[in-house]
C-alpha positions in Angstrom: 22.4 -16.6 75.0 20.6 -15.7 72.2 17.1 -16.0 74.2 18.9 -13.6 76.9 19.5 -10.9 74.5 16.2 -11.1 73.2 14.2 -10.7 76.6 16.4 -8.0 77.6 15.5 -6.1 74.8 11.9 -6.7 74.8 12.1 -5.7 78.4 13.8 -2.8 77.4 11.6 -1.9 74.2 8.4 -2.1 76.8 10.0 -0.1 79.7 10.3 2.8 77.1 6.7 2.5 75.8 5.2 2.3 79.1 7.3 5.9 80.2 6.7 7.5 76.8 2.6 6.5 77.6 3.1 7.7 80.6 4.7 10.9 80.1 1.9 11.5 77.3 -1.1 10.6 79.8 0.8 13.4 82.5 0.8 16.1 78.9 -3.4 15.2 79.0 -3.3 16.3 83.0 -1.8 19.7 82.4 -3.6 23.1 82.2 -3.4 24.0 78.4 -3.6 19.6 77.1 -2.2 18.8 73.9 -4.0 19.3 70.8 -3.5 18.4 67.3 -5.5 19.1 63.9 -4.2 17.2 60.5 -5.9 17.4 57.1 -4.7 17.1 53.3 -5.2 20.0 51.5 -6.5 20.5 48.0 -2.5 20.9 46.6 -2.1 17.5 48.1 -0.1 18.3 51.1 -0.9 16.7 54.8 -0.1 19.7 57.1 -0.3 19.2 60.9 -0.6 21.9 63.9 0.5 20.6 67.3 0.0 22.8 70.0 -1.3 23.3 73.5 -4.8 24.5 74.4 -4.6 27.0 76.9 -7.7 28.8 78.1 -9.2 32.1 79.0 -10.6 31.1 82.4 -11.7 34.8 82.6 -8.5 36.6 81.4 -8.7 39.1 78.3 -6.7 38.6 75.1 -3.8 41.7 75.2 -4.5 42.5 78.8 -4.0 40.2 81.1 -3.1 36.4 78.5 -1.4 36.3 75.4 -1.0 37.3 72.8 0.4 40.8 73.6 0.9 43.5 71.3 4.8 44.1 70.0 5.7 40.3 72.3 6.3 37.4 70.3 4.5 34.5 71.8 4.3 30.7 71.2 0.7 30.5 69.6 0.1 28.1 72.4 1.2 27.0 75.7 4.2 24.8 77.3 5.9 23.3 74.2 6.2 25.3 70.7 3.6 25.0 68.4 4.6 23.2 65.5 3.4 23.6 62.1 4.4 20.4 59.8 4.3 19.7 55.6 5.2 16.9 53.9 5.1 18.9 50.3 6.9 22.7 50.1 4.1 25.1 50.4 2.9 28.2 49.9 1.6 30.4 52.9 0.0 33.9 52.1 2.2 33.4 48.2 5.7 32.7 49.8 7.7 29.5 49.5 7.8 27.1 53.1 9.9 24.2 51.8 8.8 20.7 53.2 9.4 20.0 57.2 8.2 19.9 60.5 8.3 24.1 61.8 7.6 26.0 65.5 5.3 28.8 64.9 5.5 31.9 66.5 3.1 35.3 66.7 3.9 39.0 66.6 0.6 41.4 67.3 2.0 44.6 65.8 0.3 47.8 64.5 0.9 46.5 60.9 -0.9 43.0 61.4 0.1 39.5 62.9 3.7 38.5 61.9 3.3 34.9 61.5 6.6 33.0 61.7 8.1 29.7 61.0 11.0 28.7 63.1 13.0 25.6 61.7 13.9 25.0 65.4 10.9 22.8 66.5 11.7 20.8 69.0 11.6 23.7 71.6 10.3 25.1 75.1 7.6 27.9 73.6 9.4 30.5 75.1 12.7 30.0 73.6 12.1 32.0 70.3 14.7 34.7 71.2 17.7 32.1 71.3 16.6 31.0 67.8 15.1 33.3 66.3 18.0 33.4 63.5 16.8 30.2 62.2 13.3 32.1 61.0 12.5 29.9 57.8 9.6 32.3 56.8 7.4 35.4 58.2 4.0 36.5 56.9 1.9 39.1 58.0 -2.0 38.6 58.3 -4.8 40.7 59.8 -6.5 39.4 62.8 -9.9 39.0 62.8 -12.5 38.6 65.4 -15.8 36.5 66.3 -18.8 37.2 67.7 -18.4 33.6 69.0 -16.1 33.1 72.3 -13.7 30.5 71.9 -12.7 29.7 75.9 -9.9 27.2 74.7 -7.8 28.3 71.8 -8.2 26.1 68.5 -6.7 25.4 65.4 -8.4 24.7 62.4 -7.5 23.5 58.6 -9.9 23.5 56.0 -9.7 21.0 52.8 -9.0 24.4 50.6 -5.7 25.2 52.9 -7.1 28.1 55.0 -5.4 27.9 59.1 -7.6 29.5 61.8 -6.4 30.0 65.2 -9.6 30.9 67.2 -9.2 32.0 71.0 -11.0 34.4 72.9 -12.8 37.0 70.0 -9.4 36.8 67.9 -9.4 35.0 64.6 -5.9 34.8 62.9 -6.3 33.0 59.7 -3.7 32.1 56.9 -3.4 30.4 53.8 -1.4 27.5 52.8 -1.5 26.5 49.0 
């Protein structure tokens, strides 16, 4: 009996791997694919940015793709971006306690409202529902680059400083 038990749980231990592989191999067939950057930072922290790359294919930031001016948007595409710390932080000199975050964008005349949403596990577009579990906001000031990034792209450096690069726009903040 014992045996029984056994290879029916195997069986059903493997029949969820194999969907959960699959499902993850479908994510790698989409238009904007999964992406993910981790490193360690020099307060110790291991911070990790999981997103989807969408891509220009032609469109103009503000026009015609996002972001928009005065929209929130997802800092990605399909599923929220997330933004997770294993150590409390600080981001532009204000407290992020330790967790796993969705990050949303607002392009105002002020600067880029950068926000941390402590609902995560999310459709991107689903900020408005949620938006009064906001853990933090910081405002930044884009940049731009004379180099055209066609897919956007995260980026941590050792020191703690996050660039989002898509299109011309650079959005950098940083995480201490």
């Amino acid at each position: 009996m014992k045996q029984i038990f056994a290879s029916a749980l195997f069986a059903v231990a493997f029949l969820f791997g194999t969907i959960a592989q699959a499902q993850q191999q479908d994510k790698m067939k989409r238009a904007s694919p999964p992406a993910k950057v981790t490193q360690t930072i020099a307060s110790g922290a291991n911070i990790t940015i999981s997103y989807s790359q969408p891509s220009l294919k032609g469109r103009t930031i503000g026009k015609d793709v996002e972001p928009m001016r005065g929209q929130v948007w997802r800092m990605g595409a399909n599923e929220a971006t997330t933004f997770e710390t294993d150590m409390d932080v600080m981001i532009e000199g204000q407290k992020l306690p330790a967790g796993k975050y969705s990050v949303f964008g607002l392009w105002g005349d002020d600067g880029y409202t950068i926000i941390f949403n402590k609902a995560y596990s999310i459709w991107g577009t689903e900020y408005d529902k949620n938006k009064d579990k906001d853990a933090l906001k910081v405002v930044v000031r884009p940049g731009t680059s004379d180099a055209m990034q066609e897919k956007l792209t995260y980026m941590i450096s050792p020191e703690g400083l996050v660039s989002m690069h898509w299109g011309g726009m650079v959005i950098n903040f940083n995480v201490a």
